[in-house]
Chimera marker file (.cmm) of the C-alpha trace (Angstrom):
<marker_set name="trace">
<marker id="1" x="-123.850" y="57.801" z="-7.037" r="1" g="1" b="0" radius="0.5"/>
<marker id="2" x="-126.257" y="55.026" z="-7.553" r="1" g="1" b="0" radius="0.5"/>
<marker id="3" x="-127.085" y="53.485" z="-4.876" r="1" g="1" b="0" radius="0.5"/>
<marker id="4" x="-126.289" y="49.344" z="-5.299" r="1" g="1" b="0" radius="0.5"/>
<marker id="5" x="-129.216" y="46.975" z="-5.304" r="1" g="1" b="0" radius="0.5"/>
<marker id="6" x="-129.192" y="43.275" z="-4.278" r="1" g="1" b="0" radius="0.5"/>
<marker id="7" x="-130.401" y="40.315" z="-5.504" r="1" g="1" b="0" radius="0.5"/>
<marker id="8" x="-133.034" y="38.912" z="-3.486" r="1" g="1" b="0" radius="0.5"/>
<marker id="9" x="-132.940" y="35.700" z="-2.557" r="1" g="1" b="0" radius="0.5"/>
<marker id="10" x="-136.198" y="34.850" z="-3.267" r="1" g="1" b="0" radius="0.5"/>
<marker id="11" x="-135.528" y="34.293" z="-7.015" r="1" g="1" b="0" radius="0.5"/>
<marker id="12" x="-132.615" y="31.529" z="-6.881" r="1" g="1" b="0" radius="0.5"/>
<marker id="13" x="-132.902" y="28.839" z="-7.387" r="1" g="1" b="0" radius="0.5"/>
<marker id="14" x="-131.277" y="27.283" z="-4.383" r="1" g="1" b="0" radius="0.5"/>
<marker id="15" x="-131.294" y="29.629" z="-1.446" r="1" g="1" b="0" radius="0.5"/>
<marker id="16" x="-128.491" y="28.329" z="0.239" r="1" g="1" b="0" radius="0.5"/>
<marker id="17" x="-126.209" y="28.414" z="-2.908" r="1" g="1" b="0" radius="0.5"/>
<marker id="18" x="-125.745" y="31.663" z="-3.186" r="1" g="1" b="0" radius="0.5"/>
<marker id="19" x="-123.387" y="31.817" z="-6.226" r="1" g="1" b="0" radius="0.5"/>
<marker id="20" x="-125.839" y="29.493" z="-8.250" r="1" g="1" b="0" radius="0.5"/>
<marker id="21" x="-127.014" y="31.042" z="-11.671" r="1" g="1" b="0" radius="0.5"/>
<marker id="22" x="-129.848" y="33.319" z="-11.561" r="1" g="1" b="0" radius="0.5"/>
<marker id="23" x="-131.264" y="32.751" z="-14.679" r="1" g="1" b="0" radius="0.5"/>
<marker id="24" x="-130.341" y="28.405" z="-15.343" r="1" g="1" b="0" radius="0.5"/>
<marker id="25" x="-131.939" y="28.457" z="-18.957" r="1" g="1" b="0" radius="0.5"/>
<marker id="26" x="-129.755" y="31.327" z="-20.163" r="1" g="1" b="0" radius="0.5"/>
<marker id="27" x="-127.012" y="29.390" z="-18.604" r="1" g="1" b="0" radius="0.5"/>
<marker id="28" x="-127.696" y="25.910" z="-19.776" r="1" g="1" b="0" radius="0.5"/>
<marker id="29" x="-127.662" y="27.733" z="-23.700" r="1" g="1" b="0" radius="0.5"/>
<marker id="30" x="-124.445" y="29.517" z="-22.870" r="1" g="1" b="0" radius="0.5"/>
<marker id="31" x="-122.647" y="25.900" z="-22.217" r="1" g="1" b="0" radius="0.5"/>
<marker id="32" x="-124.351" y="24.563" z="-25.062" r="1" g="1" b="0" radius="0.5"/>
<marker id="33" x="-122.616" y="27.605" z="-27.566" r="1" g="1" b="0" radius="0.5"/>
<marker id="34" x="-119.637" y="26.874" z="-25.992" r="1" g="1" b="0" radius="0.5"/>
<marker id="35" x="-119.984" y="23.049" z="-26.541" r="1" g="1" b="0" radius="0.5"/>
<marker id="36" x="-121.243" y="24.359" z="-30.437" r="1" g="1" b="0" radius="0.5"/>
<marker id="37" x="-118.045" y="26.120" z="-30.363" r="1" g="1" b="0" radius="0.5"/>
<marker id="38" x="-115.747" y="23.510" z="-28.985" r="1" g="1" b="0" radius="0.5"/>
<marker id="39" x="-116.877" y="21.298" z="-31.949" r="1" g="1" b="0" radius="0.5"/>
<marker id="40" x="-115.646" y="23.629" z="-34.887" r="1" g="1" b="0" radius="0.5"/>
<marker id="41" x="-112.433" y="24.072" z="-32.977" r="1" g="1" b="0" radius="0.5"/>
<marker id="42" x="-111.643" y="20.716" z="-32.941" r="1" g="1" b="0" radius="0.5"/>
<marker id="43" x="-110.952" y="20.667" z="-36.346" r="1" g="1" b="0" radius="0.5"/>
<marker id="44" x="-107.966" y="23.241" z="-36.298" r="1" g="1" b="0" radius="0.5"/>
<marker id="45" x="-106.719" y="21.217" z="-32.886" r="1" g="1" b="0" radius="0.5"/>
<marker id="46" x="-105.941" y="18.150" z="-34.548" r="1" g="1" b="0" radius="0.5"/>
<marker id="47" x="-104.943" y="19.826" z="-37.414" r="1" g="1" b="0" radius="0.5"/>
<marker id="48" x="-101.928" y="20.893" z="-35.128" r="1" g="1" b="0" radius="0.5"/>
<marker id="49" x="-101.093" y="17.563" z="-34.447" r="1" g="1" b="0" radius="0.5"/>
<marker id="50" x="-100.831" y="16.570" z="-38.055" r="1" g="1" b="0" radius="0.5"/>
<marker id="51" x="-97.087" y="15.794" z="-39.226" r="1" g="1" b="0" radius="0.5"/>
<marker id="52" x="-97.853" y="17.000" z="-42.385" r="1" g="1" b="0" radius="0.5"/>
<marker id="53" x="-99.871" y="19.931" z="-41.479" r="1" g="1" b="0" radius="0.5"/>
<marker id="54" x="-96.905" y="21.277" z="-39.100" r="1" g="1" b="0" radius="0.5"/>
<marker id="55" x="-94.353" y="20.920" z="-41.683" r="1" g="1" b="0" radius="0.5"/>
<marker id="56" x="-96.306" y="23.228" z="-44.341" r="1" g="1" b="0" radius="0.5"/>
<marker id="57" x="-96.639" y="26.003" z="-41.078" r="1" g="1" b="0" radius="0.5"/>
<marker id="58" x="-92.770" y="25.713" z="-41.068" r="1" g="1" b="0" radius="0.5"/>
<marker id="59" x="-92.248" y="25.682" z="-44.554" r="1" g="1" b="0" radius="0.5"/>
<marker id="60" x="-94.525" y="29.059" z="-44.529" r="1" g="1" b="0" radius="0.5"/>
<marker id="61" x="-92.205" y="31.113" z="-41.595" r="1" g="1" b="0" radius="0.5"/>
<marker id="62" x="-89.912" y="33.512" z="-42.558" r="1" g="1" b="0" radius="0.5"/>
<marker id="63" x="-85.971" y="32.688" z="-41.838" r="1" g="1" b="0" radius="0.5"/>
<marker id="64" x="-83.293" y="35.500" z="-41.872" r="1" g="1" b="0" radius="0.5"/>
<marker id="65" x="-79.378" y="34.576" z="-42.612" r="1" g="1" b="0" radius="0.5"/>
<marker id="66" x="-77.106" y="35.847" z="-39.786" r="1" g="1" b="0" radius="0.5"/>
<marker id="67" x="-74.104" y="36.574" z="-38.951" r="1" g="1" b="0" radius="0.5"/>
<marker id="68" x="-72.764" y="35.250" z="-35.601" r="1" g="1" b="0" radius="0.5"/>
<marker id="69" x="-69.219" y="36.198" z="-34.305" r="1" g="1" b="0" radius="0.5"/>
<marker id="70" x="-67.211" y="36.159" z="-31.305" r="1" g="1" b="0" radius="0.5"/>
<marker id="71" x="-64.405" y="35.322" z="-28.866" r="1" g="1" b="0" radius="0.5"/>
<marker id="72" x="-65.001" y="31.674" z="-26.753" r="1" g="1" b="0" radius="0.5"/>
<marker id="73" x="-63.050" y="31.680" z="-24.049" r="1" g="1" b="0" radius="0.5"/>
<marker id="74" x="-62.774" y="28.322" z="-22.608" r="1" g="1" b="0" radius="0.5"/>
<marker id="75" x="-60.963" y="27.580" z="-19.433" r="1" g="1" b="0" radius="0.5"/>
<marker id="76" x="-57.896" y="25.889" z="-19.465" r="1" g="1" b="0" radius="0.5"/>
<marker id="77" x="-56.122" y="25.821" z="-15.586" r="1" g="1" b="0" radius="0.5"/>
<marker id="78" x="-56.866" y="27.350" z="-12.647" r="1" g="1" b="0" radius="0.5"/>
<marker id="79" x="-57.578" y="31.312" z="-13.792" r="1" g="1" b="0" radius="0.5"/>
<marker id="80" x="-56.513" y="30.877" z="-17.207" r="1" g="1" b="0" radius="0.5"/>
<marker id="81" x="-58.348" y="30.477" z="-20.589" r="1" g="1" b="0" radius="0.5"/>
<marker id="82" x="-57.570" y="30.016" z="-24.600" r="1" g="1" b="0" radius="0.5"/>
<marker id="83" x="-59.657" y="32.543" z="-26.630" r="1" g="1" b="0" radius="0.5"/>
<marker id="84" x="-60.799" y="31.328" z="-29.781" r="1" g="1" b="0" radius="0.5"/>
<marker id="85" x="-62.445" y="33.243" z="-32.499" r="1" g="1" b="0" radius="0.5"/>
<marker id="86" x="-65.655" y="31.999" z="-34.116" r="1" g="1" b="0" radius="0.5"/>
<marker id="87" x="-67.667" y="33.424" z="-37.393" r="1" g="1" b="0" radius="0.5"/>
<marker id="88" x="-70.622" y="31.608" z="-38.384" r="1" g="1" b="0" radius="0.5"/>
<marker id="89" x="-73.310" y="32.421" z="-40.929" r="1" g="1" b="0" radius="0.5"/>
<marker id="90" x="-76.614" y="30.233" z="-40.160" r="1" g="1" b="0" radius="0.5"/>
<marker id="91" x="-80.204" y="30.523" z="-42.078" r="1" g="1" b="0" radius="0.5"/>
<marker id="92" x="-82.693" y="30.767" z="-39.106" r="1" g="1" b="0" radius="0.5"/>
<marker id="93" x="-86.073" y="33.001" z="-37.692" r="1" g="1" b="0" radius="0.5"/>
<marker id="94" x="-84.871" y="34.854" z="-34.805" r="1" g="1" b="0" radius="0.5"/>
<marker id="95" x="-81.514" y="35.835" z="-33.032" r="1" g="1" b="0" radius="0.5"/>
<marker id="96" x="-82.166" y="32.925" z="-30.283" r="1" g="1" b="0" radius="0.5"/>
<marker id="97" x="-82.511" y="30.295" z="-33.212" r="1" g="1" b="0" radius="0.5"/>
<marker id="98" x="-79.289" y="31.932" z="-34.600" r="1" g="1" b="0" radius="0.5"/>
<marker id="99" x="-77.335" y="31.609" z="-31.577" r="1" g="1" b="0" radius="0.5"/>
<marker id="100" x="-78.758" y="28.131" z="-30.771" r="1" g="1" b="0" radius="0.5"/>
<marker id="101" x="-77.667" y="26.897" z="-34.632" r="1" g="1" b="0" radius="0.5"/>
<marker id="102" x="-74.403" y="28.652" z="-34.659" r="1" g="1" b="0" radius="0.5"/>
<marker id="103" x="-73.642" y="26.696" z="-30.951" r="1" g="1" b="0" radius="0.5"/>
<marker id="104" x="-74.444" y="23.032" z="-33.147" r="1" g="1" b="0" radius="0.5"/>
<marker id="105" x="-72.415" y="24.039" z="-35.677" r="1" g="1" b="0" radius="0.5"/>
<marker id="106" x="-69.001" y="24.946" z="-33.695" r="1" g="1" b="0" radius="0.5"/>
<marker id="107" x="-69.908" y="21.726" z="-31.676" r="1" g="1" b="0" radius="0.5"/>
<marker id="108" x="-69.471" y="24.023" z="-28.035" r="1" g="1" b="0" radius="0.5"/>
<marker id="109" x="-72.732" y="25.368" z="-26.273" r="1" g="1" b="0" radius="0.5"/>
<marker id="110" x="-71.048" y="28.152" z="-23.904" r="1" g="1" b="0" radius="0.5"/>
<marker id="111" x="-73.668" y="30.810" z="-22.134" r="1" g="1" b="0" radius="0.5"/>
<marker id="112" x="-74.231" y="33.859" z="-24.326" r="1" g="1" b="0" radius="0.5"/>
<marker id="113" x="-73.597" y="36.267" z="-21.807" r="1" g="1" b="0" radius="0.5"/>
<marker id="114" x="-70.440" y="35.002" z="-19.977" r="1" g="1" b="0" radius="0.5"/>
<marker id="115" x="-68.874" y="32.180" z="-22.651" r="1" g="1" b="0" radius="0.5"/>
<marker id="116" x="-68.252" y="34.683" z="-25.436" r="1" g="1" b="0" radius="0.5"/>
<marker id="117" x="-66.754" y="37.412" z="-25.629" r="1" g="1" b="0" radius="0.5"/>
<marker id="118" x="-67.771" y="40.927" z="-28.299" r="1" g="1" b="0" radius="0.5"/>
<marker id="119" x="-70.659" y="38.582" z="-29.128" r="1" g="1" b="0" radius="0.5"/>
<marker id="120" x="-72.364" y="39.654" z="-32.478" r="1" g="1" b="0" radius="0.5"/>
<marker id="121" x="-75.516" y="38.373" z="-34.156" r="1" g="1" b="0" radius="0.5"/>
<marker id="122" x="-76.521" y="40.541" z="-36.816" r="1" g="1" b="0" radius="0.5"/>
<marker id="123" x="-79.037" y="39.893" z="-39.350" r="1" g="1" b="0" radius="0.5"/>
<marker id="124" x="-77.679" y="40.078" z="-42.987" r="1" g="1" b="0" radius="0.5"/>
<marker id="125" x="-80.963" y="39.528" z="-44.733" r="1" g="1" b="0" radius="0.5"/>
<marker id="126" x="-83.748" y="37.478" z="-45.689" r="1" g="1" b="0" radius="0.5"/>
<marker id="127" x="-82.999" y="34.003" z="-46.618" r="1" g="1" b="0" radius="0.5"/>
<marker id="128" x="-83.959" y="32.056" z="-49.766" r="1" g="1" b="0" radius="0.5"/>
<marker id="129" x="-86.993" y="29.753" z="-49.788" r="1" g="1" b="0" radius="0.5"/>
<marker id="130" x="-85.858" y="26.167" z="-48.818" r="1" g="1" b="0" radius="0.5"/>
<marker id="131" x="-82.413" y="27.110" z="-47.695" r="1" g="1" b="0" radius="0.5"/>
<marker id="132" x="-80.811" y="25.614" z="-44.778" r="1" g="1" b="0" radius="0.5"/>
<marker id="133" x="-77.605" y="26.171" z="-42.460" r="1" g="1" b="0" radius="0.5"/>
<marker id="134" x="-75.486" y="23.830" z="-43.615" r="1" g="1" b="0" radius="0.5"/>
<marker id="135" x="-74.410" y="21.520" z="-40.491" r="1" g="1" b="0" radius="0.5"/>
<marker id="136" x="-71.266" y="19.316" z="-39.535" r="1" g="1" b="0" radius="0.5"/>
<marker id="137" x="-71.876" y="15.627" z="-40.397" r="1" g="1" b="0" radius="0.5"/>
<marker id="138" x="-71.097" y="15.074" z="-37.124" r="1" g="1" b="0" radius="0.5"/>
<marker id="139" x="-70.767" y="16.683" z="-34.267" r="1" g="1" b="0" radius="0.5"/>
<marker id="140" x="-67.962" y="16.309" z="-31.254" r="1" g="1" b="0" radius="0.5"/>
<marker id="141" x="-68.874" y="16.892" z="-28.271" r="1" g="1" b="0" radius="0.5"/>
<marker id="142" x="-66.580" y="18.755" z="-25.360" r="1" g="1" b="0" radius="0.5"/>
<link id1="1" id2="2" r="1" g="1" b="0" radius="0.2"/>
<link id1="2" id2="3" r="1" g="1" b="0" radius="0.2"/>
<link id1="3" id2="4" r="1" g="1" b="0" radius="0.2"/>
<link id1="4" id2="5" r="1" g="1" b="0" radius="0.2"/>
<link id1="5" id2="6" r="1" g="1" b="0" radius="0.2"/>
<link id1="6" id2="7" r="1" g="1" b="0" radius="0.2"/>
<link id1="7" id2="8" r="1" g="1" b="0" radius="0.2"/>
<link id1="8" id2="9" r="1" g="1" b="0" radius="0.2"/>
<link id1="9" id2="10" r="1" g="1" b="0" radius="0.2"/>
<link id1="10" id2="11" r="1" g="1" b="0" radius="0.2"/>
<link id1="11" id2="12" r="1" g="1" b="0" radius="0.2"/>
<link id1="12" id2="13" r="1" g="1" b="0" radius="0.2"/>
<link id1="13" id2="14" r="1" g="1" b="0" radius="0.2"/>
<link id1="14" id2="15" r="1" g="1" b="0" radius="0.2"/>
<link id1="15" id2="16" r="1" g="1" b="0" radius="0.2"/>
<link id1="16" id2="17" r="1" g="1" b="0" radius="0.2"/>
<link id1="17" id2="18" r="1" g="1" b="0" radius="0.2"/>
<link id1="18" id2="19" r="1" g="1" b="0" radius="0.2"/>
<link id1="19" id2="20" r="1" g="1" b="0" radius="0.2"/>
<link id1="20" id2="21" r="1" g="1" b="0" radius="0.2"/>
<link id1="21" id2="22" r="1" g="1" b="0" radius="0.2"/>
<link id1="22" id2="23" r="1" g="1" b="0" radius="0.2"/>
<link id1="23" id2="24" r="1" g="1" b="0" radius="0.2"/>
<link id1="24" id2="25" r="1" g="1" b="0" radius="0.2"/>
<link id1="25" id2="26" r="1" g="1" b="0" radius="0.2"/>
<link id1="26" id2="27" r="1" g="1" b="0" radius="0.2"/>
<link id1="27" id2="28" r="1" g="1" b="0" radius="0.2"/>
<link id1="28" id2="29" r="1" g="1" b="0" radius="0.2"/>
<link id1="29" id2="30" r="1" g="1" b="0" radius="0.2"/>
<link id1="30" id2="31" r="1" g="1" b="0" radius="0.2"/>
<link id1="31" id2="32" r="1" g="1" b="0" radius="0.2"/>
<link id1="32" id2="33" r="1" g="1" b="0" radius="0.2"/>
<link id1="33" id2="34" r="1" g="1" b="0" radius="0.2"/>
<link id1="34" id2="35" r="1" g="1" b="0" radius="0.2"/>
<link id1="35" id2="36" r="1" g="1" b="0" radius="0.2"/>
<link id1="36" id2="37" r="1" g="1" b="0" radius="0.2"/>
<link id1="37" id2="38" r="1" g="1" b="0" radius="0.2"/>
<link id1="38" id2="39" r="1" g="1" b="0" radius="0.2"/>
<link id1="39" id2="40" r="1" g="1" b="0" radius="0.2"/>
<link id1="40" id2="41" r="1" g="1" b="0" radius="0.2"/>
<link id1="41" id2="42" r="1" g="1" b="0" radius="0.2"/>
<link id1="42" id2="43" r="1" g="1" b="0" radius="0.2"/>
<link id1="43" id2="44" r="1" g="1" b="0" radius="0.2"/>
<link id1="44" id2="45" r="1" g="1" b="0" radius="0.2"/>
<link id1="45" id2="46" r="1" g="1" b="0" radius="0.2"/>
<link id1="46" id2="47" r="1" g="1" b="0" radius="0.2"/>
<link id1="47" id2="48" r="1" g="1" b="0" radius="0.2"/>
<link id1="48" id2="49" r="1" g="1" b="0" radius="0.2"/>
<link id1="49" id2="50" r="1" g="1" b="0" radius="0.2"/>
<link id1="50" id2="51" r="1" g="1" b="0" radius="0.2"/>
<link id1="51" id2="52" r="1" g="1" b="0" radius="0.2"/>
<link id1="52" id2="53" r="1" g="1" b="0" radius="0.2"/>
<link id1="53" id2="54" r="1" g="1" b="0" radius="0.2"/>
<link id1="54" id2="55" r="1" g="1" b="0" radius="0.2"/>
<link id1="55" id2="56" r="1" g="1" b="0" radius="0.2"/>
<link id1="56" id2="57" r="1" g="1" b="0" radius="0.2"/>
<link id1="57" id2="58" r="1" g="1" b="0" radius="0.2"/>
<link id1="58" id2="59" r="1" g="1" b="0" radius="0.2"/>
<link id1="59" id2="60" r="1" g="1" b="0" radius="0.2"/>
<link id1="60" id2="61" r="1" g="1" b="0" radius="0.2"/>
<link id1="61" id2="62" r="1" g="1" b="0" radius="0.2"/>
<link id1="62" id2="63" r="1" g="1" b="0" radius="0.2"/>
<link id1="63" id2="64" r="1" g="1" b="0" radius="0.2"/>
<link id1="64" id2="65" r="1" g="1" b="0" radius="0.2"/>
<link id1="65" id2="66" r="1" g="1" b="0" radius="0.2"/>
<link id1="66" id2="67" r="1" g="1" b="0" radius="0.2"/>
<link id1="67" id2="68" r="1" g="1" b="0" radius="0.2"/>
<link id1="68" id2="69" r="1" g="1" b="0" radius="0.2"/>
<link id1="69" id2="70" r="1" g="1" b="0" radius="0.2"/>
<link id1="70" id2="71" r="1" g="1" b="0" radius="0.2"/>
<link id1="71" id2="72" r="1" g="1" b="0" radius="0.2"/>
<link id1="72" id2="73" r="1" g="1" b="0" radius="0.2"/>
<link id1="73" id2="74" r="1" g="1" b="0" radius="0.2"/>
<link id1="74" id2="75" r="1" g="1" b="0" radius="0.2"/>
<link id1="75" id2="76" r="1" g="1" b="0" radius="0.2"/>
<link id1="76" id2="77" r="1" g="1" b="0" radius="0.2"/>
<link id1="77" id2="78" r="1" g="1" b="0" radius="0.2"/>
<link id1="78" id2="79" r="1" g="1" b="0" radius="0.2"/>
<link id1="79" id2="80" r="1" g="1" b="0" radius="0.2"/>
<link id1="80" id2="81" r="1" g="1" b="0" radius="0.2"/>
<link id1="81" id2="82" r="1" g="1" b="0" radius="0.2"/>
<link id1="82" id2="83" r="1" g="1" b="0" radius="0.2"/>
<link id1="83" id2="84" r="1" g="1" b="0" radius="0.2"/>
<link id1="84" id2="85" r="1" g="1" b="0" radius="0.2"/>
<link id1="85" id2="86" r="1" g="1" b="0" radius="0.2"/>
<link id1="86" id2="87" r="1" g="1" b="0" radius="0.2"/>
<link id1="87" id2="88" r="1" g="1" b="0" radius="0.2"/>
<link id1="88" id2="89" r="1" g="1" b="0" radius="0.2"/>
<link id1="89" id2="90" r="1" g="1" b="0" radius="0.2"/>
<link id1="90" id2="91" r="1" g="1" b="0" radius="0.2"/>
<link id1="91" id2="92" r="1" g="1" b="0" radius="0.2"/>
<link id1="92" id2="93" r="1" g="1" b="0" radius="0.2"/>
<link id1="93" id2="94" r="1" g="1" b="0" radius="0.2"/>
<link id1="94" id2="95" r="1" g="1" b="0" radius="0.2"/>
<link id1="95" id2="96" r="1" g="1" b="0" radius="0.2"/>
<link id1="96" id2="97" r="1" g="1" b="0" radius="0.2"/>
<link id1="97" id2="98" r="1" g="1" b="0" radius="0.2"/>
<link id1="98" id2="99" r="1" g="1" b="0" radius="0.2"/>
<link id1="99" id2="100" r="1" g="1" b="0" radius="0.2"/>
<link id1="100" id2="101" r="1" g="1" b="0" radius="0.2"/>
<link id1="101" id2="102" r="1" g="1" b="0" radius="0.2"/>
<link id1="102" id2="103" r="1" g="1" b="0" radius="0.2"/>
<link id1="103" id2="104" r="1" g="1" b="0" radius="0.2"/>
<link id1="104" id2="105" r="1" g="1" b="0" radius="0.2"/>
<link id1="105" id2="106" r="1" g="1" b="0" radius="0.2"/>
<link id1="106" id2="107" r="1" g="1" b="0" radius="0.2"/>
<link id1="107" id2="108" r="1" g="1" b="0" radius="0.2"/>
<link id1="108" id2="109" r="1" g="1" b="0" radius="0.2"/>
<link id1="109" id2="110" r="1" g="1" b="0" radius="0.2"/>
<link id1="110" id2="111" r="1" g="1" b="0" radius="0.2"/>
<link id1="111" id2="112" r="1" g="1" b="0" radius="0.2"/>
<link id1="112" id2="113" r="1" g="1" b="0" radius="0.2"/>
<link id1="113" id2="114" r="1" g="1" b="0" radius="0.2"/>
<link id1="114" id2="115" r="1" g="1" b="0" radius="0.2"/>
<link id1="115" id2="116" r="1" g="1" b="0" radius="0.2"/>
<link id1="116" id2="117" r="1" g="1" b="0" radius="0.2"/>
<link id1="117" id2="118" r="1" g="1" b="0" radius="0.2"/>
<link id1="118" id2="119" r="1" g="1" b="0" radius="0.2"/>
<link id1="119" id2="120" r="1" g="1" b="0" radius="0.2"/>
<link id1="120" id2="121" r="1" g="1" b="0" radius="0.2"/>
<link id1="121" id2="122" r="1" g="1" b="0" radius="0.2"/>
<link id1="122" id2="123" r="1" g="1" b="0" radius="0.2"/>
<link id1="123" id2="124" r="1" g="1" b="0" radius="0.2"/>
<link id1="124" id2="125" r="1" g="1" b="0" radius="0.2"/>
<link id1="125" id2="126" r="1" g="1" b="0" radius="0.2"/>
<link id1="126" id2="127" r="1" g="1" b="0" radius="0.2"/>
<link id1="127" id2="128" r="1" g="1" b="0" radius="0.2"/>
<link id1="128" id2="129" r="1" g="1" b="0" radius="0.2"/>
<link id1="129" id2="130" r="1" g="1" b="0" radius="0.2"/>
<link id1="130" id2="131" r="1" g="1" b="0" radius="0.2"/>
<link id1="131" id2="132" r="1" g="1" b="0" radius="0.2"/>
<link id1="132" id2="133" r="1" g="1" b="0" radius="0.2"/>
<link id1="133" id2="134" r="1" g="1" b="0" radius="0.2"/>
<link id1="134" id2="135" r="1" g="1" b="0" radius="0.2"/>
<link id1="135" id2="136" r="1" g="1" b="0" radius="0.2"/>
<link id1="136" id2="137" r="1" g="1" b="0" radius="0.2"/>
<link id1="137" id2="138" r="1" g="1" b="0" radius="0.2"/>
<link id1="138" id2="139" r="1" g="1" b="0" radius="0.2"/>
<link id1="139" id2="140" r="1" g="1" b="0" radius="0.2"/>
<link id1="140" id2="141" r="1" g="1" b="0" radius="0.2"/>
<link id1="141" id2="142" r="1" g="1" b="0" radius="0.2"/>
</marker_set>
């Protein structure tokens, strides 16, 4: 085991700052690379807030059609419900996005795990370039 050596405090520069870089050129060029480096990434930061720039990145993601079906139960009274069954085929990237789009287009935003009942989402394959769910023109809400 090798035995561990110390710095001496002889070569910092400030003895009483004992966490102060040992060697301050090799740290002044290490924050000038990063500054170097903060530069070309500056680019590709504002890029992201471009409108235009943003809308070709979502044009480019891949977007699945689903299939979402269940039973909403809403409450009626006091310890009763009305079950309602609900089918919806939506155009989006994930099963969240599904769920979230099928809730806009039935117009009713219950929980996933206690407002439906024998929830399904199942993904029925890829979707075509362009293609949207098609939504209500408008939407109630309850």
């Amino acid at each position: 085991m090798a035995a561990k050596t110390e710095t001496p405090t002889a070569t910092l520069p400030n003895p009483e700052y004992k966490f102060a870089p040992t060697d301050v050129d090799a740290h002044t060029a290490d924050l000038q690379r990063r500054a170097a480096e903060r530069e070309k990434k500056q680019q590709v930061l504002e890029d992201c807030l471009d409108p235009e720039v943003a809308a070709r990145h979502e044009l480019k993601k891949q977007r699945f059609r689903w299939r979402v079906a269940g039973t909403l139960r809403r409450a009626v009274g006091s310890g009763r419900f009305s079950a309602e069954e609900k089918v919806t085929v939506v155009v989006a990237e994930n099963e969240d996005q599904a769920w979230a789009q099928s809730c806009d287009v039935w117009g009713v935003w219950p929980s996933r795990k206690h407002g439906m009942r024998d929830l399904t989402i199942t993904k029925i394959g890829e979707a075509e370039t362009g293609e949207k769910t098609k939504m209500p023109r408008k939407l109630t809400y309850s």
